[in-house]
C-alpha positions as CSV (number, residue, x, y, z in Angstrom):
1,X,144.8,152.9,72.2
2,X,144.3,150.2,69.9
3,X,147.9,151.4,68.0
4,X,149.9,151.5,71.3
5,X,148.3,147.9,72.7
6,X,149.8,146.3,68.8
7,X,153.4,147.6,70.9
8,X,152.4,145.1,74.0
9,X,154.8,141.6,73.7
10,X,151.6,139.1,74.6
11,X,151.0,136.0,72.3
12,X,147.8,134.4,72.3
13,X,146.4,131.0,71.5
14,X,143.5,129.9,69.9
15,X,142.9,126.2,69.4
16,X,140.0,124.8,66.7
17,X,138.7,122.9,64.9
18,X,135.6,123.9,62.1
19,X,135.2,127.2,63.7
20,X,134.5,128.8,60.8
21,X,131.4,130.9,61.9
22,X,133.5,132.0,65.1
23,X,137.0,132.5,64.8
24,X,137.1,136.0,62.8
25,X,135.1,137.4,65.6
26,X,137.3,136.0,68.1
27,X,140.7,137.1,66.4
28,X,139.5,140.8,66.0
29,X,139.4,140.5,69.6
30,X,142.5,140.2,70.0
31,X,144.5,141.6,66.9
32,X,146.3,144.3,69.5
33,X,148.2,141.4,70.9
34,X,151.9,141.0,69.6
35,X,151.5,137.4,68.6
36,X,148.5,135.4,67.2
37,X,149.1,131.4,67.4
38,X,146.7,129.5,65.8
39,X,146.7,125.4,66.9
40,X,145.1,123.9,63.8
41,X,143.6,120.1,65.2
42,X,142.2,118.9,62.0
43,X,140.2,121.7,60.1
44,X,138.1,121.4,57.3
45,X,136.1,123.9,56.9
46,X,137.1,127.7,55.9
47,X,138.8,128.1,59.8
48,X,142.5,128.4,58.8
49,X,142.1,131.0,55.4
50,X,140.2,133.3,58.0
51,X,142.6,132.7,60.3
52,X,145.4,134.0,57.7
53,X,143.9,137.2,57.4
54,X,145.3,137.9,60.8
55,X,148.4,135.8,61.4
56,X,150.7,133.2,60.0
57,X,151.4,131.4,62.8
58,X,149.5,128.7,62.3
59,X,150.8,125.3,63.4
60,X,148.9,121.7,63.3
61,X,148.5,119.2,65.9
62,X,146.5,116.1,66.2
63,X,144.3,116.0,69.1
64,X,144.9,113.8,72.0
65,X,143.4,115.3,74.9
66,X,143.0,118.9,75.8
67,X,145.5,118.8,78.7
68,X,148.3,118.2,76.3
69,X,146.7,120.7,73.5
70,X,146.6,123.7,76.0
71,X,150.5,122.9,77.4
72,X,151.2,122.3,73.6
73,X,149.8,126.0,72.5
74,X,151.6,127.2,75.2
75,X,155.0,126.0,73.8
76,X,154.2,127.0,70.8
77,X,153.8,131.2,71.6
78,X,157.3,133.3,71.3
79,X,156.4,135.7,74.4
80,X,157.0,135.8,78.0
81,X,153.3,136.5,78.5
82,X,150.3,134.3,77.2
83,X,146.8,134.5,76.8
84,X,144.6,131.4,76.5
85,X,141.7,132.7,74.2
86,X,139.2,129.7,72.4
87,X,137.4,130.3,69.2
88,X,134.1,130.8,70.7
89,X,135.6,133.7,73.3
90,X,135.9,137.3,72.9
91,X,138.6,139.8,74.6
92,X,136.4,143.0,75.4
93,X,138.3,146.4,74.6
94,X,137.9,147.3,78.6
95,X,139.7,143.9,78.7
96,X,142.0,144.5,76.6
97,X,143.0,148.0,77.9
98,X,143.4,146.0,81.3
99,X,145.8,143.7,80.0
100,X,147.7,146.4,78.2
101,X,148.1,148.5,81.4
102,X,148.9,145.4,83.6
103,X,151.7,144.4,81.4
104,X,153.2,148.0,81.2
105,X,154.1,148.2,84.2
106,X,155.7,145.3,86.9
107,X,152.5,142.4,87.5
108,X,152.8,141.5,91.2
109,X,151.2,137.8,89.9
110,X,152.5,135.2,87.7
111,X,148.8,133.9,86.2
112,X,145.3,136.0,86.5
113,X,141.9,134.9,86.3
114,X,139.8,136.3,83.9
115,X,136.2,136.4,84.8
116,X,133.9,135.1,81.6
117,X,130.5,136.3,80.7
118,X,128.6,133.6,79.1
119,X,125.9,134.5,76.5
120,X,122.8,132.2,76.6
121,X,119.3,131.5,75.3
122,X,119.2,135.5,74.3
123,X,120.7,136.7,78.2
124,X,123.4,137.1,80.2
125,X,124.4,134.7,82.9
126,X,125.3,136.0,86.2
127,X,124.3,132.8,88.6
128,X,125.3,129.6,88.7
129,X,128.7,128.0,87.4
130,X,128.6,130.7,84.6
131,X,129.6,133.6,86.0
132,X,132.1,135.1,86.8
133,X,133.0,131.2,85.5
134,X,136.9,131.5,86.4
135,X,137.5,128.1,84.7
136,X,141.3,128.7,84.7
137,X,143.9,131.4,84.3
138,X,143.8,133.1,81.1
139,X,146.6,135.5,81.2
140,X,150.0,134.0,82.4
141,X,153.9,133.7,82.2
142,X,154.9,130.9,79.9
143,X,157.0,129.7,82.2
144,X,154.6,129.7,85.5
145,X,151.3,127.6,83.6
146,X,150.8,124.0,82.9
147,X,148.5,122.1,82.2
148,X,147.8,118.1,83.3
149,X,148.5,116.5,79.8
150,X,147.0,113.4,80.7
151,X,143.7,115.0,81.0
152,X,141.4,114.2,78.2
153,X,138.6,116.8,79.4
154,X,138.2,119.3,82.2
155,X,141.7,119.4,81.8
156,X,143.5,120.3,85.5
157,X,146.1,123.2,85.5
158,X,149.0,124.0,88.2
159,X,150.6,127.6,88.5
160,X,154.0,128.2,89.6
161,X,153.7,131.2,91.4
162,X,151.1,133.7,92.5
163,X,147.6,133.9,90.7
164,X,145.3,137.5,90.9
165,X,142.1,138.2,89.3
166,X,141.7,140.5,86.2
167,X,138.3,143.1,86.3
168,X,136.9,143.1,83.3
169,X,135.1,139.9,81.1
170,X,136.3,137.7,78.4
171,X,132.6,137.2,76.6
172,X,132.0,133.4,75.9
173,X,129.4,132.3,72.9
174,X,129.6,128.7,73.8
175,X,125.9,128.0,71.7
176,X,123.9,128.8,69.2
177,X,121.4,126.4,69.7
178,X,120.2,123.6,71.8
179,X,121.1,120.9,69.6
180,X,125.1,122.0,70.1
181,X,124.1,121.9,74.2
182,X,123.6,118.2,73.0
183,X,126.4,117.4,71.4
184,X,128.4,119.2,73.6
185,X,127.5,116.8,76.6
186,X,127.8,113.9,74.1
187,X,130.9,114.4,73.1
188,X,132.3,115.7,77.0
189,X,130.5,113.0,78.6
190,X,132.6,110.1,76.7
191,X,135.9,111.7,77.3
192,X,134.7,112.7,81.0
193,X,133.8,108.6,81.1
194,X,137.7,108.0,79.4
195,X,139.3,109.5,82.8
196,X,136.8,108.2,85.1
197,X,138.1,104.8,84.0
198,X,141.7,105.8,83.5
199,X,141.5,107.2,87.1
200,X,140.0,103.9,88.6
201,X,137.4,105.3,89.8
202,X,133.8,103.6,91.2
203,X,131.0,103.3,89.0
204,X,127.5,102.5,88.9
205,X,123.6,103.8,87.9
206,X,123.0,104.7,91.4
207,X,126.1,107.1,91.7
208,X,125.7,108.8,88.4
209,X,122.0,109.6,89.2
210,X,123.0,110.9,92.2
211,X,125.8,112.9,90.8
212,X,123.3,114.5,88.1
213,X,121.1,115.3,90.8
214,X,123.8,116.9,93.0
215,X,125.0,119.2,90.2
216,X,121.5,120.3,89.3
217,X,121.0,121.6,93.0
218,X,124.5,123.2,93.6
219,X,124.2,124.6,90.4
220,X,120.2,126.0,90.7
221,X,119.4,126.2,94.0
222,X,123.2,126.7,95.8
223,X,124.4,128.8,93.2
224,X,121.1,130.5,92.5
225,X,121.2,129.4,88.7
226,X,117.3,130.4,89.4
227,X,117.7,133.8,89.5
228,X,118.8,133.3,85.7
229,X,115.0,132.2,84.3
230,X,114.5,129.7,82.2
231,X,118.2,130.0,80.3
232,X,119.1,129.1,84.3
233,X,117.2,125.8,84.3
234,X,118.4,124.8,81.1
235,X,122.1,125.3,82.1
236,X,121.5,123.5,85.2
237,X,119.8,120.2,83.5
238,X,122.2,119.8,81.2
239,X,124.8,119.7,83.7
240,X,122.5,116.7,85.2
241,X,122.6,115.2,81.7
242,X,126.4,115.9,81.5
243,X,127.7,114.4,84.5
244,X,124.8,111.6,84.7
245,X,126.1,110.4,81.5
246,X,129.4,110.4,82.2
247,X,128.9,108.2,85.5
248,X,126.8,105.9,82.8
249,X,129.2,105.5,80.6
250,X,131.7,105.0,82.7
251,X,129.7,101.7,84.3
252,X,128.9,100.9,80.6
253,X,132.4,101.0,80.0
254,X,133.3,99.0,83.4
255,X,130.5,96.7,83.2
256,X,130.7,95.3,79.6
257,X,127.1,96.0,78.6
258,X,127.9,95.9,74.8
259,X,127.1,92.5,73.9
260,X,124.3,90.0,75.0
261,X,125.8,87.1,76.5
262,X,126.2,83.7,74.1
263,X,123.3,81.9,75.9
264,X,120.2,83.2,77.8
């Protein structure tokens, strides 16, 4: 199996930056696929000689937002047919057999959601946002995918053409720890807050309270997050401390809190 899917013409993209701990996992995944594109954003650390142990396509780019990353990767991959793999993301053989079959023969569908298992506090997620977590397509014709390049984070996506739904998972190792669910909302929050204010949009303490609190119930209680223990709760409060700080730091932003004023 594994010598006939090296026949199958897909290229695949991996973006990174300091994924050294990751990315050999993530490209044995995938080393069936025709094409391995690495986007290189500013490593550091021992990422891109890993990386060269399974492909020398290998091209830098400075960051600007991930919108314009993605659509960038995209332009960057030789073959008709693209996958959109990150660093922390594995393709699972059954996935990959999938793929392989769909692509032998005449796809009725232009882009296809892959559903992604999420692996978190020592358990699978099945509730909540996190699974089947179809956050975009992941298989698609180069021509048919974009993504909105002026989208710093959460970055938007329009298909040209008809979009299906793969079977099998893509497995997602997003942490290792709760210190990196930390950062993580740190670091998403402030480019969440960028194109809040780039988008003109309303701000306030009020709204992002009530925000946080609306994601924590769609998420635990709507979504049954709660049927996922502890790990459940967890995912759901940091997606209260996600998009509460975003709201915040977008009225920060608006409001001009940095200085005290030059007289009381």
């Amino acid at each position: 199996m594994a010598e006939a899917m090296r026949k199958v013409p897909v290229s695949v993209y991996i973006p990174v930056l300091n994924e050294a701990d990751k990315i050999e996992a993530a490209l044995q995944s995938v080393a069936w696929a025709d094409e391995i594109v690495l986007i290189d954003t500013g490593c550091t650390d021992a990422t891109v000689e890993i990386a060269r142990r399974y492909t020398d396509r290998i091209v830098p780019h400075r960051f600007i937002g991930f919108g314009e990353l993605r659509n960038f990767g995209i332009d960057q991959c030789r073959h008709d047919w693209i996958i959109s793999l990150d660093a922390d993301e594995r393709c699972t053989a059954a996935l990959g057999e999938e793929i392989a079959a769909l692509l032998a023969g005449n796809p009725d569908c232009d882009a296809w959601f892959i559903p992604r298992r999420n692996w978190f506090m020592g358990r699978w997620i099945r509730h909540g946002d996190w699974y089947p977590d179809y956050c975009q397509p992941k298989l698609f014709r180069k021509r048919a995918m974009r993504y909105r390049s002026e989208d710093l984070v959460h970055e938007g996506w329009d298909v040209h053409g008809k979009i299906g739904y793969l079977k099998h998972d893509v497995l997602h190792f997003s942490f290792q720890n709760l210190s990196q669910v930390l950062r993580k909302i740190d670091s998403y929050s402030e480019l969440g807050a960028d194109k809040l204010a780039a988008q003109g949009k309303s701000h306030g303490i009020g709204k992002a309270f009530w925000r946080g609190l609306w994601a924590f119930v769609r998420i635990y209680i709507l979504k049954r997050g709660f049927l996922d223990g502890a790990a459940g709760f967890v995912i759901a409060l940091s997606n209260f401390q996600g998009t509460f700080y975003r709201h915040a730091k977008h009225a920060w932003m608006r409001e001009g809190w940095q200085q005290p004023p030059e007289r009381e």
